[in-house]
C-alpha positions in Angstrom: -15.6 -92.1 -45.4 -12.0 -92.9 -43.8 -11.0 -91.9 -40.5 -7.2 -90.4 -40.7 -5.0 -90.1 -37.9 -2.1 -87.4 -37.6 -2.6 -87.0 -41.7 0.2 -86.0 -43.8 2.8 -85.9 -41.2 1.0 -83.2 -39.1 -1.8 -82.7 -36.3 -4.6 -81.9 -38.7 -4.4 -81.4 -42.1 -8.0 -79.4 -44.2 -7.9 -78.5 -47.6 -8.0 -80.4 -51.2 -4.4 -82.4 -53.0 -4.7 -82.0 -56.9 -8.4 -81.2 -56.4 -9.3 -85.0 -55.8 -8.4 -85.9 -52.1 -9.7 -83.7 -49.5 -8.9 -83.8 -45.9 -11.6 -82.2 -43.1 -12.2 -81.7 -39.6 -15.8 -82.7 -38.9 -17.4 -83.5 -35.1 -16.0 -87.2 -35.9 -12.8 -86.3 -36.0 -10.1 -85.8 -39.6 -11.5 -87.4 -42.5 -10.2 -87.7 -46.2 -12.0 -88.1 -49.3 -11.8 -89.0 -52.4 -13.7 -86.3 -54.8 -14.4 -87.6 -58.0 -14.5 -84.9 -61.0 -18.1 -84.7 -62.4 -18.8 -84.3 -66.1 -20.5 -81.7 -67.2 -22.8 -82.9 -70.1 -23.8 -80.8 -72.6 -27.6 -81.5 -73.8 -30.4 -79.5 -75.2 -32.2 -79.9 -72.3 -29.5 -78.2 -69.9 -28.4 -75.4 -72.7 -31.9 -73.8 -72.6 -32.3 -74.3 -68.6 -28.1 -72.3 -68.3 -29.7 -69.8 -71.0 -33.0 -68.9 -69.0 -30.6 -68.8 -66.2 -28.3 -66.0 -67.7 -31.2 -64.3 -69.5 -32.7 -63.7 -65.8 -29.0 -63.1 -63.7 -29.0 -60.2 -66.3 -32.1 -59.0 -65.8 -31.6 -58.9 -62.0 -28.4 -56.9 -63.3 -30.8 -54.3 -64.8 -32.8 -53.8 -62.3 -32.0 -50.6 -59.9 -31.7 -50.9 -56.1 -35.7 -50.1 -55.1 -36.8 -52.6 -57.6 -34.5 -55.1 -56.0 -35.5 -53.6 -52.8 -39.1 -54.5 -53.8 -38.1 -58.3 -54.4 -36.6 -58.5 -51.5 -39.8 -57.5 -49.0 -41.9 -59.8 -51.7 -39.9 -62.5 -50.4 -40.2 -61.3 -47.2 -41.7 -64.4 -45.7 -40.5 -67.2 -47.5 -37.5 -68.6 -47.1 -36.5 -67.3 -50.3 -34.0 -64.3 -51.3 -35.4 -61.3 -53.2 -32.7 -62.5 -56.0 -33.8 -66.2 -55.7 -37.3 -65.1 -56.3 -36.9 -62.9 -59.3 -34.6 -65.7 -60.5 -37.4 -68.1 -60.3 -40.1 -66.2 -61.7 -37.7 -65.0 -64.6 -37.3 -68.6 -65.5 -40.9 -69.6 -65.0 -42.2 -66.7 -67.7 -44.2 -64.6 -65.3 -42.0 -61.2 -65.5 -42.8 -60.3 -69.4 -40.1 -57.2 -69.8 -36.6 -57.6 -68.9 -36.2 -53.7 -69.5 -38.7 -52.7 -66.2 -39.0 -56.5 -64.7 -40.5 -54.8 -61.2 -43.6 -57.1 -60.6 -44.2 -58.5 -64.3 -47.6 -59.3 -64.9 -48.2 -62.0 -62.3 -50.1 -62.3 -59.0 -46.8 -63.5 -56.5 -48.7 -63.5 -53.7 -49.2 -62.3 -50.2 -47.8 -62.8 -46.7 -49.0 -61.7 -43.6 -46.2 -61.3 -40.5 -47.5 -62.0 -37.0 -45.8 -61.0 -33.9 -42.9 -63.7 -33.2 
């Protein structure tokens, strides 16, 4: 990463030019970049994984606001996000109907919260 000094004519300069050279402020002082674009390659393998994705970001659409609710204190104690973990056991098979997904038909677990 290059170190800039006074960058493009001014005291600090932040933000991206033509989406491929980016200028930031970090604890070292400016620095630009060069971002390179990445390609985004379609295969089998990542067309099912983006379609298991959609099939459970609508599910999580579905759902009302105590379902969601309910997610969220199962998640409780991980470092998860009531969203993240529906997300994850959408993809993983374990919620069975999309039309009342509120704790499918798998075990997720159990947390206990001490006194912190």
């Amino acid at each position: 990463m290059a170190k800039v000094k006074n960058p493009l004519m001014s005291i600090s300069a932040s933000g991206s030019i033509a989406e491929n050279l980016t200028f930031s402020i970090k604890k070292t002082g400016q620095q630009v970049r060069w971002q390179r674009k990445q390609k985004d390659v379609e295969s089998y393998a990542r067309n099912v994984q983006r379609s298991a994705y959609s099939k459970a970001v609508v599910a999580w659409r579905v759902l009302d606001q105590v379902e969601k609710n309910s997610w969220k204190t199962l998640a409780g104690c991980s470092p998860l996000t009531g969203y993240n973990l529906f997300v994850r056991e959408h993809i993983a098979g374990n919620i069975t109907n999309d039309s009342f997904a509120f704790f499918g038909s798998g075990v997720l677990g159990v947390c206990i919260l001490g006194n912190t």
